[in-house]
DSSP file (Angstrom, degrees, kcal/mol; ACC not computed):
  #  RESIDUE AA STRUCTURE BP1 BP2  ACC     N-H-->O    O-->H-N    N-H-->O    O-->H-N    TCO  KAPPA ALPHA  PHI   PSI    X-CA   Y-CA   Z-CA
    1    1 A X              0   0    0      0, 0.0     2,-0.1     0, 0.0     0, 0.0   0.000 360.0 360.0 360.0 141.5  -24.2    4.2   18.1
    2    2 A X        -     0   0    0      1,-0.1     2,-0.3     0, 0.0     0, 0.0  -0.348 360.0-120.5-128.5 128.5  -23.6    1.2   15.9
    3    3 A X        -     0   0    0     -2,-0.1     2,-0.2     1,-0.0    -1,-0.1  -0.708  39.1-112.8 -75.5 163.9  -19.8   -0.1   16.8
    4    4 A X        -     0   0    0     -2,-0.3     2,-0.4     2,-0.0    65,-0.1  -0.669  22.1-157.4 -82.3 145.7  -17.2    0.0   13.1
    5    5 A X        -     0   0    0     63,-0.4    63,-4.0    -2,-0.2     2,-0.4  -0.981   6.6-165.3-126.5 134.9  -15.9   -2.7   11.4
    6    6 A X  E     -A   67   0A   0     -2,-0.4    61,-0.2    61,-0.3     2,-0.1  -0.965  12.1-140.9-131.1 145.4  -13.2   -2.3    9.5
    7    7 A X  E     -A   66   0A   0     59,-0.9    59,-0.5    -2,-0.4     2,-0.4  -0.257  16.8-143.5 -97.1 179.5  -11.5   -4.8    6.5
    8    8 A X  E     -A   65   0A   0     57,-0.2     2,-0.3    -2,-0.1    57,-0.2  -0.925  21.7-176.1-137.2 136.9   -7.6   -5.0    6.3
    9    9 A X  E     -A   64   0A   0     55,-2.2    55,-3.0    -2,-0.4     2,-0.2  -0.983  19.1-134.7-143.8 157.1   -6.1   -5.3    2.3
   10   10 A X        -     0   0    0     -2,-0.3     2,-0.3    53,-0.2    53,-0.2  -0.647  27.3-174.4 -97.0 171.4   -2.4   -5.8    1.4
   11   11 A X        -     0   0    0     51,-0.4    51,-0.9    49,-0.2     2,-0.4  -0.939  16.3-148.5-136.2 157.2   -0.9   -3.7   -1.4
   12   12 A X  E     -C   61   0B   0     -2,-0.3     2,-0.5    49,-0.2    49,-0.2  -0.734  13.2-173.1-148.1 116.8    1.9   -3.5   -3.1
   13   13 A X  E     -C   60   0B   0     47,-1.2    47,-4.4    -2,-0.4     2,-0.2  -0.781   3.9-162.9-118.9 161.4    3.5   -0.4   -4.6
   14   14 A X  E     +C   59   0B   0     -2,-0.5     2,-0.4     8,-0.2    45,-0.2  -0.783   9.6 172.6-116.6 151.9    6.4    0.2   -6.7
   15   15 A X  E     -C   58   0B   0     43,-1.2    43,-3.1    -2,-0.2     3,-0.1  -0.987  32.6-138.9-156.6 143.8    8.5    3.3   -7.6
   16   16 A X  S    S+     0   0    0     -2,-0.4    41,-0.1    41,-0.2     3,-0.1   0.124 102.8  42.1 -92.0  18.2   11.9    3.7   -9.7
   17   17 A X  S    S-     0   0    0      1,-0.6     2,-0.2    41,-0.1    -1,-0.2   0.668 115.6 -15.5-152.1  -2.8   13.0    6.3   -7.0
   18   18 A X        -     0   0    0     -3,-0.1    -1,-0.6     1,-0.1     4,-0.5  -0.832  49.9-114.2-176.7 163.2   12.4    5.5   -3.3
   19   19 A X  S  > S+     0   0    0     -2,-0.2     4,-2.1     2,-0.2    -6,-0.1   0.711 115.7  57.9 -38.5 -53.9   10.4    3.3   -0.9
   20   20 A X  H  > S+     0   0    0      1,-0.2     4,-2.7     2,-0.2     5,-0.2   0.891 103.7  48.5 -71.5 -32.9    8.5    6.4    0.3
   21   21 A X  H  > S+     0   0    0      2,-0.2     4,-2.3     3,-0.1     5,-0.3   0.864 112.8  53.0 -68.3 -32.1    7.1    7.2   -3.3
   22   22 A X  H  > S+     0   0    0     -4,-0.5     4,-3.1     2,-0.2    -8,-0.2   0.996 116.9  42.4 -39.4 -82.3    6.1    2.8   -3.3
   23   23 A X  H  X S+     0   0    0     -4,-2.1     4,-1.5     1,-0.3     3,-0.5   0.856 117.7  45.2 -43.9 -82.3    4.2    3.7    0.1
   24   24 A X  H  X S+     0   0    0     -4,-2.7     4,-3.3     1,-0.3    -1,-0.3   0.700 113.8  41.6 -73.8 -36.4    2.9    6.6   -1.1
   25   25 A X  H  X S+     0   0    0     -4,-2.3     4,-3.6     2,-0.2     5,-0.3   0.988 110.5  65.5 -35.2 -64.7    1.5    5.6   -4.7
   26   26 A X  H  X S+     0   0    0     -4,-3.1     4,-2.4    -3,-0.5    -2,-0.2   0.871 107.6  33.3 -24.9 -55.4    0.4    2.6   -3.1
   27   27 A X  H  X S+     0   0    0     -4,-1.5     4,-0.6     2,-0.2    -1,-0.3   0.960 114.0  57.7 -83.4 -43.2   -2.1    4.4   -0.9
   28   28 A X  H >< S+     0   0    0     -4,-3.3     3,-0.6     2,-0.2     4,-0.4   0.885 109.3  48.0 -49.3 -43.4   -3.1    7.4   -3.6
   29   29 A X  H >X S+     0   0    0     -4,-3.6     3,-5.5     1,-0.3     4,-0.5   0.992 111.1  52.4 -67.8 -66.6   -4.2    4.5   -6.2
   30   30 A X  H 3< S+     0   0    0     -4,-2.4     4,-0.5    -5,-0.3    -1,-0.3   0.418 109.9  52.2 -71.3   9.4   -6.1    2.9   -3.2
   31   31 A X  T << S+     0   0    0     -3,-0.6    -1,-0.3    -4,-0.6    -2,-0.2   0.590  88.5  65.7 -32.3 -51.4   -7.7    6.3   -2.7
   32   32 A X  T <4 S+     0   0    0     -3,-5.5    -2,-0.2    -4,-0.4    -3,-0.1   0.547 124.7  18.6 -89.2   8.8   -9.1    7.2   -6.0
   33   33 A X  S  < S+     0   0    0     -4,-0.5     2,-0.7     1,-0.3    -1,-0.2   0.600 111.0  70.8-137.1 -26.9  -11.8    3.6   -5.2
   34   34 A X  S    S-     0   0    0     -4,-0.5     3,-0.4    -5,-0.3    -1,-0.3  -0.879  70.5-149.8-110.6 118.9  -11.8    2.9   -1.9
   35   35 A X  S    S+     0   0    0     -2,-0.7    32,-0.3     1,-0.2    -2,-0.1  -0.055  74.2  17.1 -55.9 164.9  -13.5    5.3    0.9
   36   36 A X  S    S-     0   0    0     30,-0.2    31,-0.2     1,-0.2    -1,-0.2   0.586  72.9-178.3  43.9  33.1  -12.8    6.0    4.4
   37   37 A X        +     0   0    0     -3,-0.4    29,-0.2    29,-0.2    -1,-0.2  -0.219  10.4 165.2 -48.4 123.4   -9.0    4.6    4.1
   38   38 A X        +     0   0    0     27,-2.9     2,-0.3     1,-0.3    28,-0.2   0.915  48.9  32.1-110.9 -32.5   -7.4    4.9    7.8
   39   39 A X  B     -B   65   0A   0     26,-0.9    26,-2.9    24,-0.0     2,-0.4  -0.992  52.4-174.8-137.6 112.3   -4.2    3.0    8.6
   40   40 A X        -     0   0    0     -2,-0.3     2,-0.4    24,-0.2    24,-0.2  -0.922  15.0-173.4 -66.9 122.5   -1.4    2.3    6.1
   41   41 A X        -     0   0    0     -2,-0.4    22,-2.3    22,-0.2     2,-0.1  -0.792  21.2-135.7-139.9 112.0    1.2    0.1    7.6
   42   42 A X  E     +D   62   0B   0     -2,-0.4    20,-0.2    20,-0.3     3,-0.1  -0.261  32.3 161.9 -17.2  97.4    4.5   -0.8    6.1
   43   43 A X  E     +     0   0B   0     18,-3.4     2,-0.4     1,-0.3    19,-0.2   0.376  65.2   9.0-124.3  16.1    5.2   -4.5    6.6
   44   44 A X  E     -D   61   0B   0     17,-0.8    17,-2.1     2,-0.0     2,-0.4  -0.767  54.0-170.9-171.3 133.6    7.8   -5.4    4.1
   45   45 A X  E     +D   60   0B   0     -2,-0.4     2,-0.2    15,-0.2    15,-0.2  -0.952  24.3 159.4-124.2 148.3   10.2   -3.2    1.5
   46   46 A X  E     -D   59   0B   0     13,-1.3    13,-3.6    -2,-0.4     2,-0.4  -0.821  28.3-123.2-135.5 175.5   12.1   -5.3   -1.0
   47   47 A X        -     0   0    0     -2,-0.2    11,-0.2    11,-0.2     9,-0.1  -0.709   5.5-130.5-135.9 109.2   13.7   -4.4   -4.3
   48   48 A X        -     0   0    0     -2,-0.4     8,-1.5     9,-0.2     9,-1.2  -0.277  28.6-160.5 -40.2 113.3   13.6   -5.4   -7.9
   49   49 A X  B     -E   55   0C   0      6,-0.2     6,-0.2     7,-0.2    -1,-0.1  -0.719   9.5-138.6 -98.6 149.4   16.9   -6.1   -9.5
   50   50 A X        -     0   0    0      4,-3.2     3,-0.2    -2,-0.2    -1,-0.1  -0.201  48.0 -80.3 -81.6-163.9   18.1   -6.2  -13.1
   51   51 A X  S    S+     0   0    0      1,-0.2    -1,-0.1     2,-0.1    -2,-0.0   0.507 130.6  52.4 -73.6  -2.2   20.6   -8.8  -14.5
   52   52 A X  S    S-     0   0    0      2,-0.2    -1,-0.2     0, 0.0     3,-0.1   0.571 120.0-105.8-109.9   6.2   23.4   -7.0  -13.3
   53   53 A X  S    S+     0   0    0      1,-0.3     2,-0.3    -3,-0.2    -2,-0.1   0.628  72.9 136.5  96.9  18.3   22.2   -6.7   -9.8
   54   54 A X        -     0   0    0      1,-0.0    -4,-3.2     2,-0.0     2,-0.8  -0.790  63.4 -89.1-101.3 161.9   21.1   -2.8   -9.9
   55   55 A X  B     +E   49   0C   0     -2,-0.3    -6,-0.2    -6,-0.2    -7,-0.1  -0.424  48.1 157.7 -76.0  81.0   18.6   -1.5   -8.8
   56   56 A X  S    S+     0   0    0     -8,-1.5     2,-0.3    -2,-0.8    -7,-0.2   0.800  74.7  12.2 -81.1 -11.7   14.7   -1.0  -11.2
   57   57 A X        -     0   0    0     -9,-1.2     2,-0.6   -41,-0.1   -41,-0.2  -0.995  56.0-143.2-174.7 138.0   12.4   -0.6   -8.6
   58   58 A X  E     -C   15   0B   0    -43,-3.1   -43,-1.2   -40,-0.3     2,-0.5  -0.859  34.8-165.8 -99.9 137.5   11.7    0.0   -4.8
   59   59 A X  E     -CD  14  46B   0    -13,-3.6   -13,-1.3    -2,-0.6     2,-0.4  -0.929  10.5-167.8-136.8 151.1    8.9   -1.9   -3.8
   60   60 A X  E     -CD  13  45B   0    -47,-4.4     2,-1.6    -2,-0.5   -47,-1.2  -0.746  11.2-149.8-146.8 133.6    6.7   -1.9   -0.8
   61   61 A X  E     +CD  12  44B   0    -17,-2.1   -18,-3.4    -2,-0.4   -17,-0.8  -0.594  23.4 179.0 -87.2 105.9    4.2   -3.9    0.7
   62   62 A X  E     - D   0  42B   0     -2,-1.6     2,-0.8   -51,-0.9   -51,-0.4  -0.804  27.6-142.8 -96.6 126.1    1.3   -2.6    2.8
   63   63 A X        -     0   0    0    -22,-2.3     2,-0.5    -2,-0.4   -22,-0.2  -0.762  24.0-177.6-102.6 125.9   -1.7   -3.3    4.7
   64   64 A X  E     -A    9   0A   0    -55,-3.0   -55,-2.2    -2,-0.8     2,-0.4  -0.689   8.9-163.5-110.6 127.6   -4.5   -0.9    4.5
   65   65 A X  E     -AB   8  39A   0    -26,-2.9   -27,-2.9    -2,-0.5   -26,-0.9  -0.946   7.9-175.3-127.5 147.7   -7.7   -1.1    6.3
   66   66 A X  E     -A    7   0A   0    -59,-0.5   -59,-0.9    -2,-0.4     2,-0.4  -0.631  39.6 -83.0-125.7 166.6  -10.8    0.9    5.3
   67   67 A X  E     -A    6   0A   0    -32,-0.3   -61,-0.3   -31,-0.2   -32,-0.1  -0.699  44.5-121.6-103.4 126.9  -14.3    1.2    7.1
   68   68 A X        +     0   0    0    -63,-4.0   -63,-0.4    -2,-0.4    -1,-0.1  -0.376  34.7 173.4 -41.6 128.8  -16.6   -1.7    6.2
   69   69 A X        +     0   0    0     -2,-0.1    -1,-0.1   -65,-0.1   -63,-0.0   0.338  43.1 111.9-129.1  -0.6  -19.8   -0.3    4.6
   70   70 A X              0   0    0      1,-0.2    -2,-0.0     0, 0.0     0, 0.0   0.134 360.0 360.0 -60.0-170.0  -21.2   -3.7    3.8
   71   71 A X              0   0    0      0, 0.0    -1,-0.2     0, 0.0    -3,-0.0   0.591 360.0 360.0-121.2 360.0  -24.5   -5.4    5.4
């Protein structure tokens, strides 16, 4: 049996209502093209502000690694 290699990509998703909806978009979009997704890991949440310093957007930044299928 042939050891796996798997590649590592960052993402970054956004949501107008939480961090965990960011995360979780994040990973859904990288779903509907990329196979054999395993590990999501959270390395950085920030936020988008307007010009009066409230709050448009959660955003969060991931790295996802997915099983290498190249040759």
């Amino acid at each position: 049996m042939a050891d796996s290699v798997y590649k590592v990509i960052e993402l970054i998703g956004t949501s107008s209502e939480s961090w965990e909806k960011a995360a979780a978009g994040a990973v859904s979009r990288a779903g509907e093209t990329l196979r054999d997704l395993r590990v999501a890991e959270v390395v950085q949440l920030d936020l988008q502000l307007d010009a009066q310093g409230k709050v448009e957007a959660y955003r969060a930044k991931l790295k996802v690694s997915f099983k290498f299928e190249g040759s």
